[in-house]
C-alpha positions as CSV (number, residue, x, y, z in Angstrom):
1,X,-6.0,-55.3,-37.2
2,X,-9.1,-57.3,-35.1
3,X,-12.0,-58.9,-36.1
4,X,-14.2,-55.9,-34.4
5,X,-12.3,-53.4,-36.8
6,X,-13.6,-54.9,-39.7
7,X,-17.1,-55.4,-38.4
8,X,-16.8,-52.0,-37.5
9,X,-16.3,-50.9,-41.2
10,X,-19.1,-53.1,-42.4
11,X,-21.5,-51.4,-40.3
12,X,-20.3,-48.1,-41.0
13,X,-20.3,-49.3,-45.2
14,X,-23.8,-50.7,-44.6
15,X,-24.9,-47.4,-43.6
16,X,-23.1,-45.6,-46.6
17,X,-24.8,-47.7,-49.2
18,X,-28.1,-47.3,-48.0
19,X,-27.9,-43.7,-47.9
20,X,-29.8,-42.1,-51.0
21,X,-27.5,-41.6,-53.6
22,X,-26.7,-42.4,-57.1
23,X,-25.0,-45.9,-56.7
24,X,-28.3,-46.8,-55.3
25,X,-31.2,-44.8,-57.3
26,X,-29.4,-46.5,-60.1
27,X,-29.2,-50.0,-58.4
28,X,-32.9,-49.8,-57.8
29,X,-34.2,-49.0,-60.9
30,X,-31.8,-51.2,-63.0
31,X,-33.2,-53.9,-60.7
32,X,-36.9,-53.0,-61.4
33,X,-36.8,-52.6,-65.1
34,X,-34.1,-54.9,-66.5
35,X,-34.4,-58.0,-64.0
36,X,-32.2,-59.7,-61.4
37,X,-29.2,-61.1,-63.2
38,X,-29.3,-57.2,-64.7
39,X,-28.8,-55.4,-61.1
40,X,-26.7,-58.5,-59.7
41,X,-24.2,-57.1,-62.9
42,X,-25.0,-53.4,-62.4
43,X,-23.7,-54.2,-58.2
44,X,-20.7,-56.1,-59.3
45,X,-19.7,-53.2,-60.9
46,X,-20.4,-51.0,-58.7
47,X,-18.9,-52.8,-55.9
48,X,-15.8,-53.2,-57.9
49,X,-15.2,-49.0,-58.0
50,X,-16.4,-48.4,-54.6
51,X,-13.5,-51.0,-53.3
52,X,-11.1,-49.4,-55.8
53,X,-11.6,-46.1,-53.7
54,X,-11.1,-47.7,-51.1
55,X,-7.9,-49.1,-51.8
56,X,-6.5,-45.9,-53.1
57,X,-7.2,-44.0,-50.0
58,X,-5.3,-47.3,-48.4
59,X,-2.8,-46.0,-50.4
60,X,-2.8,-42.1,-49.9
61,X,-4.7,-41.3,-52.9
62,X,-6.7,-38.3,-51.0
63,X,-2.8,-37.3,-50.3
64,X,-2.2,-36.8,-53.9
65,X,-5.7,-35.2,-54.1
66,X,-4.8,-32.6,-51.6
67,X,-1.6,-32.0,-53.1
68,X,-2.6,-32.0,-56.9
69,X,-6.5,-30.3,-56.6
70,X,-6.7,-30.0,-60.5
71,X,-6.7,-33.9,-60.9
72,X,-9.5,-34.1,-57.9
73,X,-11.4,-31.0,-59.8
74,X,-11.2,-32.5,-63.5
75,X,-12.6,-36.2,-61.9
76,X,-15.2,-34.1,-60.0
77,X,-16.5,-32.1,-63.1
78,X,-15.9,-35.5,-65.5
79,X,-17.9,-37.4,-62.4
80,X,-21.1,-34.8,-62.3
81,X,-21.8,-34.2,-65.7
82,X,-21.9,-37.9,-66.0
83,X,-24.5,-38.2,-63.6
84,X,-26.4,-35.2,-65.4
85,X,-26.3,-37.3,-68.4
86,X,-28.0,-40.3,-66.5
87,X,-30.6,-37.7,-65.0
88,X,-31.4,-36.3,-68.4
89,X,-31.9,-39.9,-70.0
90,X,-34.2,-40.7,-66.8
91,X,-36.2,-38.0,-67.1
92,X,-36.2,-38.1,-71.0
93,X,-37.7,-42.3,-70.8
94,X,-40.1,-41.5,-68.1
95,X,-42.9,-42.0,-70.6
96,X,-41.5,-45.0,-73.0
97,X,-42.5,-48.9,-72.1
98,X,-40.0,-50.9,-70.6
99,X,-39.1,-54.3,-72.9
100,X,-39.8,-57.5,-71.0
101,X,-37.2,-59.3,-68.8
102,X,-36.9,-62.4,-71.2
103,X,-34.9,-59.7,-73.3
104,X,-31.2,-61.1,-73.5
105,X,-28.4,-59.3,-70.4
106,X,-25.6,-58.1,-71.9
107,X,-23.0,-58.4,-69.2
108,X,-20.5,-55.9,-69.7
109,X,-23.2,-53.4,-70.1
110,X,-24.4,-53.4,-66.8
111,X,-20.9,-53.8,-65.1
112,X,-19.5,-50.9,-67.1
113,X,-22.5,-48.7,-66.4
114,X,-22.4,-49.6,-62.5
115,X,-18.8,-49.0,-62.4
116,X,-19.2,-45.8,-64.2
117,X,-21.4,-44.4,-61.7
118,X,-19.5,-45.1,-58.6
119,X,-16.2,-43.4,-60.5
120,X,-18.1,-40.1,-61.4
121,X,-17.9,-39.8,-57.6
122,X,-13.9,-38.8,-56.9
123,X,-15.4,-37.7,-53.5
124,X,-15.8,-41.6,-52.0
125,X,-12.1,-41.6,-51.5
126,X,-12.2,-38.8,-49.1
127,X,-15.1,-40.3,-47.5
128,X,-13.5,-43.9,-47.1
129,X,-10.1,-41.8,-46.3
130,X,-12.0,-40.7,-43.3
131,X,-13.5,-43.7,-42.4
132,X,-10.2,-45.9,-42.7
133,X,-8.5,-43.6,-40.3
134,X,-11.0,-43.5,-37.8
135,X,-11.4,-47.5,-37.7
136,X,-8.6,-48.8,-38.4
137,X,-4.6,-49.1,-37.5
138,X,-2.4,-47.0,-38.8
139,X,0.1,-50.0,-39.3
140,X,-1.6,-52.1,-42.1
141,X,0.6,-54.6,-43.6
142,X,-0.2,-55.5,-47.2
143,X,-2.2,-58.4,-46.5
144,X,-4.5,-56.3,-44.1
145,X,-5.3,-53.7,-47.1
146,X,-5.8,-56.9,-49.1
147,X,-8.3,-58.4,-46.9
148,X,-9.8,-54.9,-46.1
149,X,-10.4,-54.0,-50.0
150,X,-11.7,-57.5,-50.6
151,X,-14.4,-57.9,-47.7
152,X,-15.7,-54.1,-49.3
153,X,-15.8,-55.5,-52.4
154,X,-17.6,-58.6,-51.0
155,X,-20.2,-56.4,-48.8
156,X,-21.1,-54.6,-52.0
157,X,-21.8,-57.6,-54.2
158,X,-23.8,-59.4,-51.7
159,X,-26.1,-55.6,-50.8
160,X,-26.6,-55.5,-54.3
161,X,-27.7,-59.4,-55.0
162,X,-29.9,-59.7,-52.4
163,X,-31.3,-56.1,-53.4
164,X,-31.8,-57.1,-57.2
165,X,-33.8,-60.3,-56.0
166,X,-36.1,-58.5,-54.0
167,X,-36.8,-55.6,-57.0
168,X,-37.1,-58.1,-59.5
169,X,-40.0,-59.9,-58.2
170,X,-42.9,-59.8,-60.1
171,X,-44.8,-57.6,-57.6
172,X,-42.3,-54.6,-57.5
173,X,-42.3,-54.8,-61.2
174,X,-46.0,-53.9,-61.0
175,X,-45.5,-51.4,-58.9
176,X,-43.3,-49.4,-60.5
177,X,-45.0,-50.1,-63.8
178,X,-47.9,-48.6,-62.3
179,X,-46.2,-45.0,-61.6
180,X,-43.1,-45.4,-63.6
181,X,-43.5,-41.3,-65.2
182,X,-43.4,-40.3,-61.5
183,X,-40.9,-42.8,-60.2
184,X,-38.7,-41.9,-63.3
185,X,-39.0,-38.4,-63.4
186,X,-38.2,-38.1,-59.4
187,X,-35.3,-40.7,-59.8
188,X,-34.0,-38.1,-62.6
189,X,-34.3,-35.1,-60.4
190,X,-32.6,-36.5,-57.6
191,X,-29.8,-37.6,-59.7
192,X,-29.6,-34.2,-61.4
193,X,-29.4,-32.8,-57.9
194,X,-26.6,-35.4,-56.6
195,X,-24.6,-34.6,-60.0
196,X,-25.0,-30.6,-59.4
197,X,-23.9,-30.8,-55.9
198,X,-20.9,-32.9,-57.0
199,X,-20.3,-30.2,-59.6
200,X,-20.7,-27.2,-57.1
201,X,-19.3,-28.1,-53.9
202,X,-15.5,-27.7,-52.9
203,X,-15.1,-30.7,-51.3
């Protein structure tokens, strides 16, 4: 493995996690309303699940996917109506007042909840499946998967810092204050979408 594989991957990550989806609808809003340190937590976790996928597929999970469906199906299913849930408590809040930030973080929260999201999605170990073989050797030793998993994992936490310090500025949080029914109620619809077309496609 080279240097220019791994900048390769970034690239191709960077890309990934700036594509509209729940990891980052969630990201943003957890940002906006509950503060920096809050969407710094929400990242780590979800930084911490998307590298777990990665790891598996380092490790053939998509294999055992493929070869046991039912186990891909039941994570699929668990994965979407989990993201319904969030869509249905989105769009339920659009109206009610957010708290201030000075409110005290509850740490585990936030990690829990970002992690949460990223594993309702069984289908980002096929995706990093795909991407692993294209990029990189086949002939990983150990250490390489190591260093691979880690630098995702250290990608994802720094995307998601520098994103939560942006949104929690005082001037995004007027913004969205300003049109948070709308802001809410779209966030909710697009993550009732994601989760239904997690629920209803084959792949």
């Amino acid at each position: 493995m080279e240097g220019a594989h791994l900048l390769a991957f970034n690239a191709t990550l960077l890309a990934a996690i700036l594509s509209p989806g729940p990891a980052l609808i969630y990201a943003l809003r957890v940002s906006i309303v509950e503060g920096r340190m809050a969407g710094m937590l929400t990242g780590a976790g979800l930084g911490l699940v998307a590298a777990m996928w990665t790891g598996l597929a380092l490790l053939g999970l998509d294999q055992v996917f493929a070869a046991v469906p039912w186990a891909y199906g039941a994570l699929k299913i668990g994965g979407a109506l989990y993201l319904l849930w969030i869509a249905a408590q989105t769009w339920r809040d659009a109206k009610e007042p957010i708290g201030p930030l000075a409110r005290p973080v509850r740490p585990g929260r936030f990690v829990l909840h970002g992690a949460l999201i990223n594993l309702a999605n069984p289908k980002s170990v096929l995706f990093a499946a795909a991407v692993l073989l294209v990029i990189f050797p086949a002939d990983l030793r150990g250490a390489e998967m190591a260093l691979i998993v880690g630098n995702h994992l250290a990608v994802e936490v720094a995307f998601y810092a520098i994103l939560a310090t942006v949104l929690s500025r005082p001037a995004a949080r007027s913004a969205y204050l300003g049109a948070k029914p709308l802001l809410d109620r779209i966030a909710g619809a697009v993550l009732a979408v994601l989760g239904l077309k997690l629920l209803f496609t084959r792949a």
